[in-house]
N, C-alpha and C positions, 0 to 999 in steps of 0.2 A: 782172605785171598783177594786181590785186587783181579776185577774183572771189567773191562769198557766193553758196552755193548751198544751195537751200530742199528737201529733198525726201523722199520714203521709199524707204528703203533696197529694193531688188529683187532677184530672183533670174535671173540667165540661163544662158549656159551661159559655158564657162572659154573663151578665147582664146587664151592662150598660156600658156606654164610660166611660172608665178611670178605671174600673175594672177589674181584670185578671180573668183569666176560672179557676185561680190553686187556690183552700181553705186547710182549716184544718176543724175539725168539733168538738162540744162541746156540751153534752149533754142540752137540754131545759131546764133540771134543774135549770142548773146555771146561765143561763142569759134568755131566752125571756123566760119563765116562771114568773120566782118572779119579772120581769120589765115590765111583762106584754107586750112584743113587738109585735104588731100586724105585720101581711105580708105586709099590705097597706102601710107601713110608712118606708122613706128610714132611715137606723141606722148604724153609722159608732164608729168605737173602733180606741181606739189607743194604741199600745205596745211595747216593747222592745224584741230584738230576744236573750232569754236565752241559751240555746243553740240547736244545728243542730247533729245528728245524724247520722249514717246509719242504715238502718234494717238489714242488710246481712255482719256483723260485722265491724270492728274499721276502725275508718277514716286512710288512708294514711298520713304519717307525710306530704306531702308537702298538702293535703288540710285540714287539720288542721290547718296549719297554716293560709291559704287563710281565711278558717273562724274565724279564731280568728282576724284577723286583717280588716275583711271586711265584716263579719255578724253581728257577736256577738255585744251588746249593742246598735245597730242600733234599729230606731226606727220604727214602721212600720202604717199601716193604713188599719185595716180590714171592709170591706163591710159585714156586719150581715144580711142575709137571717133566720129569725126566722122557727121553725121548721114548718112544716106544716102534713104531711102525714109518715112523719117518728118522734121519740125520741130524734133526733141533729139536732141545729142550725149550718148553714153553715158559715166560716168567710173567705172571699174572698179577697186576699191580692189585692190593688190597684195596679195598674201599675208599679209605681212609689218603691212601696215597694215592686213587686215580682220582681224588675230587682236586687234587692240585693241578691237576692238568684240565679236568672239566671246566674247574670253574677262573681258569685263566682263556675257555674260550676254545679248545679242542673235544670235539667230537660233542 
């Protein structure tokens, strides 16, 4: 199922081994709702990183570049925490996928 997700990267705590503390979050709507995903059961996503941002205006041309050449079209591996007491499901980048965003220089 094709899903684009809009958001700023966060910090929470770690959930399991091999998971990072850093998510994005995506309305219930769109996923653990109509898939029904309950909190008991572990659910992993898989994506492509469209593109990376800043909130506090335009990337500097040399990380721009960094990210064009070392984010962008990578593929990634989100840990799904369905929503429980708030409206958004949480998507926790694994390890392995938030070192592409680490070691291109965020957070």
């Amino acid at each position: 199922m094709p899903l684009i997700v809009e958001d700023i990267i966060k910090e929470g705590l770690t959930l399991a081994k091999g998971v990072s503390p850093f998510y994005i979050e995506v309305e219930s709507k769109y996923l653990s709702r109509p898939y029904q995903l309950s909190i008991t059961d572990r659910y992993w996503a898989k994506g492509i990183v469209l593109d990376v941002s800043k909130t506090t205006g335009p990337l500097p041309r040399e990380e721009e570049e960094v990210i064009r050449k070392h984010v962008l079209g990578k593929n990634i591996r989100l840990f799904i925490l369905p929503a429980l007491l708030t409206a958004y499901d949480r998507l926790y980048f694994d390890e392995e996928s938030w070192s592409i965003l680490r070691d291109a220089g965020y957070q």
